[in-house]
Structure formats: C-alpha cells, structure tokens
C-alpha positions in Angstrom: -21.9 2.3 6.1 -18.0 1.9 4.7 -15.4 4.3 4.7 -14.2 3.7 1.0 -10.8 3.1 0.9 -8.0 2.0 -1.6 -7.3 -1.2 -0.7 -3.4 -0.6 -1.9 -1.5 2.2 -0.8 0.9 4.1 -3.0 3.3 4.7 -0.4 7.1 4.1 0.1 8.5 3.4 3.2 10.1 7.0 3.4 6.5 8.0 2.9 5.5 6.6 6.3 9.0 8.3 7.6 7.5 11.7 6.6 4.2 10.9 8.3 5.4 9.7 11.5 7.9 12.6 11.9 5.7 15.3 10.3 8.1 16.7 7.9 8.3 16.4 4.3 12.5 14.9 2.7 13.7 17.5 0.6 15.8 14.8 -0.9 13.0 13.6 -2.4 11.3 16.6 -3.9 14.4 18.4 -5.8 15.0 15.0 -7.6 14.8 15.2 -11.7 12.8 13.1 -13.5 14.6 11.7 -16.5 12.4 13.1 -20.0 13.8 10.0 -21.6 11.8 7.8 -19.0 8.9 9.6 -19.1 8.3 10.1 -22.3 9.5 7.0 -24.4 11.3 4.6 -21.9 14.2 4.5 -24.5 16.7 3.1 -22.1 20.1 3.1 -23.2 23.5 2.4 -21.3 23.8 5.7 -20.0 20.4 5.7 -18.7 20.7 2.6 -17.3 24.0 3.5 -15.5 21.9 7.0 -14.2 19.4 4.0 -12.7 21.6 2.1 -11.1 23.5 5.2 -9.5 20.4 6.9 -8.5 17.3 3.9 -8.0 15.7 6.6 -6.4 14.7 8.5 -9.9 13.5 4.8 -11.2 11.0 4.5 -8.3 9.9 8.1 -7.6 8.6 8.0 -11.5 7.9 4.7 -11.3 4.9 5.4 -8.5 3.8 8.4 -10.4 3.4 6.3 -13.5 1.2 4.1 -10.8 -0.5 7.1 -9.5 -1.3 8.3 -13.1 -2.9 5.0 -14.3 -0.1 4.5 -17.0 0.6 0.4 -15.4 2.0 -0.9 -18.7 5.3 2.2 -18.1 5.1 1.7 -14.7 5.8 -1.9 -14.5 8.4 -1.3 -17.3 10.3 0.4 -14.7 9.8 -1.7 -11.9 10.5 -4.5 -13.9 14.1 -2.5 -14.9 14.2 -1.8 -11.0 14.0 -5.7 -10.3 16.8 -6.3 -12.3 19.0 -3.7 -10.7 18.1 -4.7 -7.0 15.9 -7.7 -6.4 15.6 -6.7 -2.6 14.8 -2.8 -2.7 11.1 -3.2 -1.0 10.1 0.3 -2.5 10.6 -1.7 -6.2 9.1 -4.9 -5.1 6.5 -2.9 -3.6 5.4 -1.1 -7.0 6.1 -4.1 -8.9 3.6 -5.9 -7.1 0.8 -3.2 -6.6 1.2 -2.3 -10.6 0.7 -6.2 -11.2 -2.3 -6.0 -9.0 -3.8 -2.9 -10.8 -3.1 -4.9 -14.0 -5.3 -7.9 -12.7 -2.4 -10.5 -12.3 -2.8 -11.0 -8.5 -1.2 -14.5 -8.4 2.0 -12.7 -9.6 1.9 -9.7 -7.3 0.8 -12.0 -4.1 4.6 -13.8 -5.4 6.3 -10.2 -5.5 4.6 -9.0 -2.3 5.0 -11.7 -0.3 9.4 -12.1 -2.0 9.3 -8.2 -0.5 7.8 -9.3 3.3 10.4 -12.2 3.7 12.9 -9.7 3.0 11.6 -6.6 4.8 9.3 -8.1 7.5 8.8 -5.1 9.4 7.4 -3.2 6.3 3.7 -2.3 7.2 3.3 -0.7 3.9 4.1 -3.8 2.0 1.9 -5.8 4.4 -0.8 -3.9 3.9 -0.7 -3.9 0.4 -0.2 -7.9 0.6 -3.4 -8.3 2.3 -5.3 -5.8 -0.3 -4.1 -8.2 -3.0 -5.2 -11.3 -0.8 -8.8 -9.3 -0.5 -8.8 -8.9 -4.5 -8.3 -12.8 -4.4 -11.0 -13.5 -2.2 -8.8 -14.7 0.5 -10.3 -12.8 3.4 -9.0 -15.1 6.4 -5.3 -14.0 4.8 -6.0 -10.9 4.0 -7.3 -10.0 8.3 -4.0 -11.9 9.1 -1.8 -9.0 7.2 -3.7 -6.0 8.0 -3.3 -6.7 11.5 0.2 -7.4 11.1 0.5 -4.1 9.2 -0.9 -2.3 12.6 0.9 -4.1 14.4 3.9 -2.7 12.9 2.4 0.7 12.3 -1.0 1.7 13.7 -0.7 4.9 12.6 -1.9 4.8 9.5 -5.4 5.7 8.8 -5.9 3.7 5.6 -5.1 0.4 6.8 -7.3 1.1 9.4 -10.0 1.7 7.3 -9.4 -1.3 5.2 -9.6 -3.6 8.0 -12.6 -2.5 9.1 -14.1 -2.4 6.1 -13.5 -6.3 5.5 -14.1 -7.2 8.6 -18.1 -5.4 7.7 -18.0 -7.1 4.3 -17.0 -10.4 5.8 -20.2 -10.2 8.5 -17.5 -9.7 11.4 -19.2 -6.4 12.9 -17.9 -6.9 16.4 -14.3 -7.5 15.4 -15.3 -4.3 12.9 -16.7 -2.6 16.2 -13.3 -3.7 18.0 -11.3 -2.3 15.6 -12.8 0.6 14.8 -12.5 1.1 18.5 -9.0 0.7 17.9 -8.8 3.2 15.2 -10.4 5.9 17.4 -7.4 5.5 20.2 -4.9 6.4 17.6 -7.3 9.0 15.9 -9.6 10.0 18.8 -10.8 13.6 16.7 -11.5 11.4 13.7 -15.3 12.0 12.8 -15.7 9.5 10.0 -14.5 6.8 12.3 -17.3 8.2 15.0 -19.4 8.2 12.6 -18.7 4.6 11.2 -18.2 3.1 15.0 -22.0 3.9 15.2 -23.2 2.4 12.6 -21.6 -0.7 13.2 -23.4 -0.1 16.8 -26.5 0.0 15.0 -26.0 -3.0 12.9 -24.7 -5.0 15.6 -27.7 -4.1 17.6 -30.5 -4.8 14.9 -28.4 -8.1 14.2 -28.7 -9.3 18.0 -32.9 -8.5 17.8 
C-alpha cells in the first residue's frame, strides 16, 4: 500500500529555491570540484583557505559524497564544514543526514535539531529531523516535524509521502487518509497519491467492518 520513500532528503535549501521557482542556479552547476577533495581529502592550508572562501565547493561535494554512499568522506567534509561555520544549515544538514546513514542517530538528532534552533523555518532540515526521529522509533516526534516541515513548505512531494507513510505504519489510517487528502490539493494530477488515497479508503473501510 506505501509509496516508498527516503525518509531523508538530500536537498539544500537552494534546492527547494529551484523547485519552487522552477529554474535551475547556474551558480551552482559551473562550480569546480576540488580533485584534492575528491580523491584523497589531503587538506592543506591552501585548501583550507579555498574552503573557507568558497563553503559552497565543501558542501556541493560534500552531498555528492552522501548521494554516492561514500559517508566516511562525506562526513570528513562536513565535519571540516562545522569547523568553518557552525551555523551554515546546508553543513549541519549533511552532517547530520551522513551521521544518520552511518547509524549514529543520537548524534545526528543533536546536529539536526543545533540546525532547527538556528534556521527554524528550514523544512528541509525538519523533515530530515523527523526521518531520523522515525529511525529512532520516536513516531509521536517524528508526526510533530513532518507536519511542521509542511507547514513551512507543502510543496514538497517527499515529505508528503513520508508522513503518510508513518502515519499507515503507525495504524493512523484516517489521519493517513487526511493527509493524503492534503497531498492531493497541492498535487491534484498526482496518480500515485490517487492511487494510495484509495487504498487507505479500502483499509479504513475493512477496518470499521
């Protein structure tokens, strides 16, 4: 019945930028990735001063290190990025989903929830807060910042998704039903979600038999 989801989105906040305004930063795409980082992570002076100039470079490989499965480089350079700028939430952000990925949850909850109290209106981060809280078992937390994240930003799908699909793992099919209700005003041509919202129809109606 679920619409498999990740339950942590690779994303950065310009991401979501790009999304809403349907246009891709070319800012982002003609930056060069340093071989030195990439290949051996031998970080000298002048790398680190090429860091500190540009954080952008850190982060952008940092996520494809994240998107690549390669956690132990990728928190390397988060870990760098921390240093530089403890309050950049596009650092704290991959910090804390390549902790997750890594299994440390307790530490990436910490990281997650240092990047909310700073950037409170980041639904990215949010989300990602309450996939960690899922991973952890803590489901009552984990509603709470899903539905902050749309709150914030309802527009995107993956949270969505996510929400639902606790919400049918927890037993909750009519807040699933509500929410997937939700989902469709935002998404109205989205099939999946019409063909989710009557499943949950189904199972609500066998469940009240």
């Amino acid at each position: 019945m679920q619409k498999i989801s990740r339950r942590l989105l690779i994303w950065r906040r310009e991401d979501c930028n790009e999304m809403i305004e349907n246009q891709r930063s070319n800012q982002r795409s003609s930056k060069k990735i340093n071989s030195l980082i990439l290949k051996e992570m031998q970080i000298g002076p002048e790398e680190l001063s090429e860091l500190r100039e540009n954080p952008s470079l850190l982060i952008d490989t940092g996520y494809e290190y994240v998107e690549m499965g390669d956690y132990e480089n990728a928190l390397k350079l988060f870990s760098i990025g921390v240093l530089l700028d403890n309050t950049d939430p596009d650092i704290l952000n991959g910090l804390g989903i390549t902790l997750c990925e890594m299994g440390n949850y307790k530490k990436s909850k910490e990281v997650l929830k240092r990047s909310c109290r700073l950037n409170p209106n980041d639904a990215v981060t949010l989300a990602n807060l309450a996939g960690v809280c899922w991973e952890m078992g803590e489901l009552e937390q984990s509603i709470y910042y899903y539905n902050k994240s749309l709150q914030i930003n309802p527009i995107i799908e993956e949270i969505h998704y996510n929400l639902i699909n606790l919400y049918i793992e927890t037993g909750a099919l009519y807040m699933a039903y509500i929410s997937c209700l939700n989902f469709l005003e935002q998404f109205p041509g989205e099939e999946e979600a019409s063909e989710l919202l009557n499943e949950i129809i189904l199972n609500l109606a066998i469940s009240l038999s």
